[in-house]
C-alpha positions in Angstrom: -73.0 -13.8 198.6 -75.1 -12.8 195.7 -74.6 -14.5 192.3 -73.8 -11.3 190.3 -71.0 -10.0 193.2 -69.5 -13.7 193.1 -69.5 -13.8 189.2 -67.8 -10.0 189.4 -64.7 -11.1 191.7 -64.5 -14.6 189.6 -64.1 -12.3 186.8 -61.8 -10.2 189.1 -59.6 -12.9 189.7 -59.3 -14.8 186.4 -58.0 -11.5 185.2 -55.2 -10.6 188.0 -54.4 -14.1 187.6 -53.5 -13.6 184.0 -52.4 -10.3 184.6 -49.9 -11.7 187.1 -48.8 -14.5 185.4 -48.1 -12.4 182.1 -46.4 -9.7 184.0 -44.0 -12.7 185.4 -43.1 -13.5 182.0 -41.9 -9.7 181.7 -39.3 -9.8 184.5 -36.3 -9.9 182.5 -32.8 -8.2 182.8 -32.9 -4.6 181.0 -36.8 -4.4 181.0 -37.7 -1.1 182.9 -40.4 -1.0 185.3 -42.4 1.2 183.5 -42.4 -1.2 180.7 -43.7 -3.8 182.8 -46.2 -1.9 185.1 -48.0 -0.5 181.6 -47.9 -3.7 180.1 -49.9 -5.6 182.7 -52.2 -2.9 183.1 -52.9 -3.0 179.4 -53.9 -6.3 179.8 -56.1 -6.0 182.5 -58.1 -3.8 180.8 -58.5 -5.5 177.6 -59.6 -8.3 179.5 -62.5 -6.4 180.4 -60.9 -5.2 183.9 -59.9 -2.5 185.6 -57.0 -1.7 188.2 -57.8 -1.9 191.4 -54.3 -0.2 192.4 -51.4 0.7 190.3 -49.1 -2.8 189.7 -46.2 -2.6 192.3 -42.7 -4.0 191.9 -40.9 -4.1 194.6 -37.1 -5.5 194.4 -35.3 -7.3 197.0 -35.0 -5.6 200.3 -37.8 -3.8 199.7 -41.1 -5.5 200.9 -44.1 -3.9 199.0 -45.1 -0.1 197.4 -43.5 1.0 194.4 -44.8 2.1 191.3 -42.9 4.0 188.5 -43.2 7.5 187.7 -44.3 8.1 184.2 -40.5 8.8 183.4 -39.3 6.0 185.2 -36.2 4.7 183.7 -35.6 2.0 186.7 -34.6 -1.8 185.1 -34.6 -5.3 186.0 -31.3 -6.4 187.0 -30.0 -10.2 187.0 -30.4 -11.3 190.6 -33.2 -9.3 191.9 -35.6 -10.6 193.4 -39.2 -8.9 192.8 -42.3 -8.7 194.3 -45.2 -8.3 191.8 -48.3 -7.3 193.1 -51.4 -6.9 191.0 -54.8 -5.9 191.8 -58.1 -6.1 189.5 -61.6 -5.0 190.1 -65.0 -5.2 188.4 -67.8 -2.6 188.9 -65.4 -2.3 192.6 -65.4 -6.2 193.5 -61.0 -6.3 194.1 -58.7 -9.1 193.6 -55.5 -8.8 194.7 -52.2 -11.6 194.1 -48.9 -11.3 194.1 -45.7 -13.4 193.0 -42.3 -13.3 193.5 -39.0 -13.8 190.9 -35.6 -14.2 191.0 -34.7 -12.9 187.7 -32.3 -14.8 186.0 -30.4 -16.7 189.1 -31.9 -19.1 191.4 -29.9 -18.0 194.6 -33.3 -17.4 196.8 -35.4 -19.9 196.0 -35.7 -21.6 199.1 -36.8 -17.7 200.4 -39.6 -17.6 197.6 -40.8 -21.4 198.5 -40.9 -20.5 202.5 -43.6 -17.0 201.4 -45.7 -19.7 198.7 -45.8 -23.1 201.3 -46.9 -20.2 203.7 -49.5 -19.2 201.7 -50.8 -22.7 201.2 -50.8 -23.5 204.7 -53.1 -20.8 205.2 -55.3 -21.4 202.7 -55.7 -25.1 203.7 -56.9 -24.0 206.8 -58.7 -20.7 206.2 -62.7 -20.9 207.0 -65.2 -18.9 208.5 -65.0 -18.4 212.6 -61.0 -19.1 212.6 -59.0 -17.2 214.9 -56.9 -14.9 212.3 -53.8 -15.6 214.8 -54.4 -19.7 214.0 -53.4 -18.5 210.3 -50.3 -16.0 211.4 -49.1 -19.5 213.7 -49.2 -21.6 210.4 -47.6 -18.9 208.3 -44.9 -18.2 211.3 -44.4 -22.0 211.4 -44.1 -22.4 207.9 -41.6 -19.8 207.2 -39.6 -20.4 210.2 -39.0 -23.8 210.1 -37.6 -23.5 206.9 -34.8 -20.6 208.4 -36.4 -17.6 207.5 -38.6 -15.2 209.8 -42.5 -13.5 208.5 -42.7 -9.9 208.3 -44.9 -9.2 211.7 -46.0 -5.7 210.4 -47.4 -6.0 207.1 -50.7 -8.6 207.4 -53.1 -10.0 204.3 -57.0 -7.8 204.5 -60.6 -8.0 204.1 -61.6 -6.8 200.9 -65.4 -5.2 200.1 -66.8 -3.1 197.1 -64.2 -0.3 196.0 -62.4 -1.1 199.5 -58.8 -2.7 199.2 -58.6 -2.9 203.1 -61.8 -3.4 204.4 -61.0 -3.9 208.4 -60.1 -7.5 209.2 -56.6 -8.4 208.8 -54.6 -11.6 208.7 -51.3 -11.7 210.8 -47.9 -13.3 209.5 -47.6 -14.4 213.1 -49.0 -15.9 216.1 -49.0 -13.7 218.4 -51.3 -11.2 216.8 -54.6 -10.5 218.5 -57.5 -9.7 216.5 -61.3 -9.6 218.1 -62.2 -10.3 214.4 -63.1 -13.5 212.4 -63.9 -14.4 208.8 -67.5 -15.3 208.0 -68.6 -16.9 205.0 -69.1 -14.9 202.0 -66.0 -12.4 203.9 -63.2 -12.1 200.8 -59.8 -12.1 202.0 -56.9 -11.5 200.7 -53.8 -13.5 202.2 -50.3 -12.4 201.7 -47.0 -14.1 203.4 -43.9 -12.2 203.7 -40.8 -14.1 204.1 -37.2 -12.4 204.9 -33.5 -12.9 205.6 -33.6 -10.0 207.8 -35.1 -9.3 211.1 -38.8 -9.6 210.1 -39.7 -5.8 210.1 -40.4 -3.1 207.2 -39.6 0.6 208.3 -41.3 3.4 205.7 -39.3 4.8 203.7 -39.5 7.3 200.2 -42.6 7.8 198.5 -44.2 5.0 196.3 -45.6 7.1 194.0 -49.0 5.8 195.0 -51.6 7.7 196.1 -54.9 8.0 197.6 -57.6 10.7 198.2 -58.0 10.9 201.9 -59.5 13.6 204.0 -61.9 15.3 201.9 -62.9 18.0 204.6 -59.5 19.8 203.8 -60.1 20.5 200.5 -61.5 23.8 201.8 -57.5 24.5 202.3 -57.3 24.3 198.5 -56.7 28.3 197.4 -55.5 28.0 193.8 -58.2 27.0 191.3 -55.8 24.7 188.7 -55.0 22.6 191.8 -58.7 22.5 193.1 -59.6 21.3 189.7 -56.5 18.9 189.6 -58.2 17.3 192.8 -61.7 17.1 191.5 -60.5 15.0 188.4 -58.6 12.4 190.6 -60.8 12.4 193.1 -63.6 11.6 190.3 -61.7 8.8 188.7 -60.2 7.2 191.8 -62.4 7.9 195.0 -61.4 4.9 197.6 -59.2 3.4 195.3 -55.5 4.3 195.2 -53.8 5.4 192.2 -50.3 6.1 190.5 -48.6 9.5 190.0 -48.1 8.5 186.4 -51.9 7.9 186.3 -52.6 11.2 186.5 -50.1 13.1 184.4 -53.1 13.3 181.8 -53.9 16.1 184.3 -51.3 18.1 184.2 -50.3 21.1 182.9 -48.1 19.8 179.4 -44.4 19.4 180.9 -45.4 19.3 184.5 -43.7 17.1 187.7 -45.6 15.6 190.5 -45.4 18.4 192.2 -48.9 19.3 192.1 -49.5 15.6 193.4 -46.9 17.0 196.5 -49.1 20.3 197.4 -52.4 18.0 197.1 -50.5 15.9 199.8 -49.1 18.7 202.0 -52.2 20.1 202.1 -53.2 16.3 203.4 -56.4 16.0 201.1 -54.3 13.1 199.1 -51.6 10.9 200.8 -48.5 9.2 199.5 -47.7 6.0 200.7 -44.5 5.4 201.5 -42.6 2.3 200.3 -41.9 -0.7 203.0 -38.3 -1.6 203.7 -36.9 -4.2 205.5 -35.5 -3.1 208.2 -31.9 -4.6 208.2 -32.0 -4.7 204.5 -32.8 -8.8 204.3 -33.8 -9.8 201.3 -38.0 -10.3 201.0 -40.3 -13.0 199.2 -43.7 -12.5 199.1 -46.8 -14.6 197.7 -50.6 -13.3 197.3 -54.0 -15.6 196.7 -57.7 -13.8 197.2 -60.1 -16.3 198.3 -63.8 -16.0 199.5 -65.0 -18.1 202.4 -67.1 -20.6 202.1 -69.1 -22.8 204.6 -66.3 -25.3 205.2 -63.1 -23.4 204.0 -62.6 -20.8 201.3 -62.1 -21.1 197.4 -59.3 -19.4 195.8 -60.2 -16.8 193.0 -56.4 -15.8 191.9 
């Protein structure tokens, strides 16, 4: 890997971590998400960062993408239990981490230590050449033995330049098959879900996260304040994903999202939708970035 790209996603991840860290410190009853979701992507940037997504909170039996609207009045409640996922870039070099909380009771916390030994399993034994199904065996292992089942269908990724998923993925199971491998220099992103429930997510509402996706359909695009709506996102954003809320600089003065929702009908932006579990079991989830080395990997989050 070149010097200057390395030194990017160091810089990368010594801000999500940070940014992560400081956002855990917000979780607290009566806080709304909004409050928290700005806040850490304050800090990113005056660290010198930018986000790579919009910050996600995700509570409980929800597994992963939600961001607030720019109304948002959603709040922390005593109990939950949140997944906070944060993602930084430099000049497009991603990091990408995620923590979970119990806020204010510590009912789950064996559930949260199943997701984080997980995650240290696999980072123990990450290195280049490595079956990605070795490293869904130790997170299914992991989790299992300590009475809780991995989420099969949601898997850590590859990361590149201005690409969040990149192509390889990393399995929270054994039984996954990938013709892939991690190489050295490859930056991965490993994320173990833990659960109560059966160890699916099933799509669900909008997330309020969006991304600009087939760009040949913009020729469907008739009226010229929503053409222009779609230049300007499509400017600022391109392969990155972005929030509803991020946008509402855009818009008309007093406008909804539903310009967003035409953009998306018309399929030239999607939504994606947020991940349930699918029997409603409660979901831990912890998130490291680490580039491969020649003899393991090195964590950058």
């Amino acid at each position: 890997m070149d010097e200057t790209i390395y030194q990017a996603y160091k810089q990368a991840g010594h801000i999500a971590k940070e940014a992560r860290d400081y956002g855990a410190s917000l979780l607290k009853p009566n806080t709304t998400y909004l409050q928290i979701a700005t806040a850490i992507e304050a800090r990113i940037q005056e660290r010198g960062g930018r986000p790579a997504f919009p910050v996600n909170i995700a509570c409980n039996s929800l597994a992963a993408h939600y961001t607030p609207t720019y109304n948002d009045t959603m709040t922390i409640k005593p109990g939950d239990v949140v997944k906070l996922d944060v993602g930084v870039h430099i000049n497009g070099y991603i990091a990408d981490t995620a923590v979970t909380v119990e806020v204010a009771t510590h009912k789950h916390d064996a559930l949260i230590k199943a997701s984080s030994d997980a995650l240290d399993a696999a980072i123990a034994h990450m290195k280049p050449n490595i079956p990605p199904s070795d490293i869904g065996r130790l997170v299914e292992e992991t989790i299992t033995s300590q009475g809780f089942k991995p989420i099969e269908n949601l898997m850590g990724h590859s990361i590149t330049q201005y690409e969040l998923h990149s192509g390889l993925s990393i399995p929270n199971i054994a039984t996954y098959v990938s013709r892939g491998r991690p190489h050295e220099g490859d930056v991965i992103a490993i994320e173990p879900f833990a659960t109560t429930g059966s160890g699916r997510v099933v799509s669900g509402e909008g997330s309020n996260i969006y991304l600009c996706a087939d760009s040949l359909k913009t020729r469907f695009i008739r009226d010229r304040a929503l053409r222009l709506l779609y230049d300007r996102i499509h400017t600022r954003f391109t392969t990155l994903s972005f929030a509803s809320r991020w946008c509402h600089p855009f818009l008309p003065q007093g406008s909804s999202d539903l310009p967003l929702r035409r953009l998306a009908r018309l399929g030239v932006i999607k939504e994606y939708p947020q991940f349930r579990e699918e029997r409603d079991g409660m979901v831990a989830q912890r998130e490291h970035t680490v580039i491969i080395t020649k003899d393991g990997c090195e964590v950058i989050t």
